[in-house]
C-alpha positions as CSV (number, residue, x, y, z in Angstrom):
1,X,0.0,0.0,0.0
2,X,0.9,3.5,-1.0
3,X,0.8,7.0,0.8
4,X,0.0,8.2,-2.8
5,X,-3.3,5.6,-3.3
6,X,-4.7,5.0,0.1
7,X,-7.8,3.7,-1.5
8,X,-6.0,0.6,-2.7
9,X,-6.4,-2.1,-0.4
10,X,-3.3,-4.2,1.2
11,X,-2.7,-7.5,0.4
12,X,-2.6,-10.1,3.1
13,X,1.4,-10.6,2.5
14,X,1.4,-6.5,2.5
15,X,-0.2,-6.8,5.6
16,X,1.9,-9.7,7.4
17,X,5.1,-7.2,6.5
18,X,3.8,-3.5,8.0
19,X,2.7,-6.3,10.7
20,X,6.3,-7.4,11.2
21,X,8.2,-3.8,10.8
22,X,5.5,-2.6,13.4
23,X,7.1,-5.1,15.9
24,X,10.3,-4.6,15.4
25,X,9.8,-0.5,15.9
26,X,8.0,-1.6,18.7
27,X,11.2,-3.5,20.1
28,X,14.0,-0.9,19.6
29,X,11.5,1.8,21.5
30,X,11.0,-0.7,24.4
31,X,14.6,-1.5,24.4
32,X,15.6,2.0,24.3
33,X,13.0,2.8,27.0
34,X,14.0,0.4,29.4
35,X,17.7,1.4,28.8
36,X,16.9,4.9,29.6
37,X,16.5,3.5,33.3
38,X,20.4,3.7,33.6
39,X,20.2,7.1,33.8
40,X,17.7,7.7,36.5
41,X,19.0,7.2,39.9
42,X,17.7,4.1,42.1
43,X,14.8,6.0,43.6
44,X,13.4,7.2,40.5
45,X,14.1,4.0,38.8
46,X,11.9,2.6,41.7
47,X,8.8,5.2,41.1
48,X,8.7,4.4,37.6
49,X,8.5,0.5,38.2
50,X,6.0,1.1,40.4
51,X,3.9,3.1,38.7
52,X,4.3,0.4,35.9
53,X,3.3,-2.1,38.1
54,X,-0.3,0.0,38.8
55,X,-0.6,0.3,35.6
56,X,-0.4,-3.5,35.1
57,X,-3.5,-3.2,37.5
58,X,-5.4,-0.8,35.8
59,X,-8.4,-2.7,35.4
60,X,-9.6,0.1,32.5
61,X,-7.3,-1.6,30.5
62,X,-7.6,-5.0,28.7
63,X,-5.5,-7.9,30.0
64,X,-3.1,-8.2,27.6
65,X,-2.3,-4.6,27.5
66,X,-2.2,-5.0,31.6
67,X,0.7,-8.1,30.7
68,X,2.4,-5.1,29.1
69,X,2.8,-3.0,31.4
70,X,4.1,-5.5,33.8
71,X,6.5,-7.1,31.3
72,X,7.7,-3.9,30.9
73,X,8.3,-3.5,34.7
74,X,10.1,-6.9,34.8
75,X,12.4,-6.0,32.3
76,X,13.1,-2.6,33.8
77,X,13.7,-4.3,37.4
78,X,16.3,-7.0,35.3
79,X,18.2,-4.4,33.9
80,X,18.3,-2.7,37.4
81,X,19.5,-5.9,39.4
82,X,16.7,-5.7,41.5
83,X,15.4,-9.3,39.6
84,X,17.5,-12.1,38.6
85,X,17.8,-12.9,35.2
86,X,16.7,-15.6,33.5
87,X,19.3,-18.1,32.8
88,X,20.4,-18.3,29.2
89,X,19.4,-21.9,27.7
């Protein structure tokens, strides 16, 4: 699909790609996110995994948007030290 003839319809393969790149942009921003953390200091490291964590709660969200937030958390709290890691298989 074009930017020049919205009005033509994706094919299911077109589709399946902008899928796929839509991931992977998704990726590199939560990678970047989360690696942001190393610049806040422990406390507001803390505040932010927290408020992640009510946001995992928020029950105005759907459930897997709610997984988000707290997988988000998890991996925040990883690259802090304050979880182990999982062990590499």
């Amino acid at each position: 699909m074009t930017n020049e003839k919205p009005e033509e319809a994706m094919t299911f393969g077109e589709l399946l790609a902008f899928i796929a790149e839509q991931q992977r942009r998704l990726t590199v921003l939560e990678n970047a996110f989360a690696s942001l953390t190393f610049c806040l200091d422990d406390r507001a490291s803390q505040l932010l995994v927290h408020n992640l964590l009510l946001e995992a709660q928020n029950q105005n969200y759907d459930a897997q948007l709610q997984q988000h937030f707290a997988r988000l958390a998890e991996e925040i709290q990883k690259r802090n030290g304050q979880l182990p890691a999982e062990p590499q298989a």
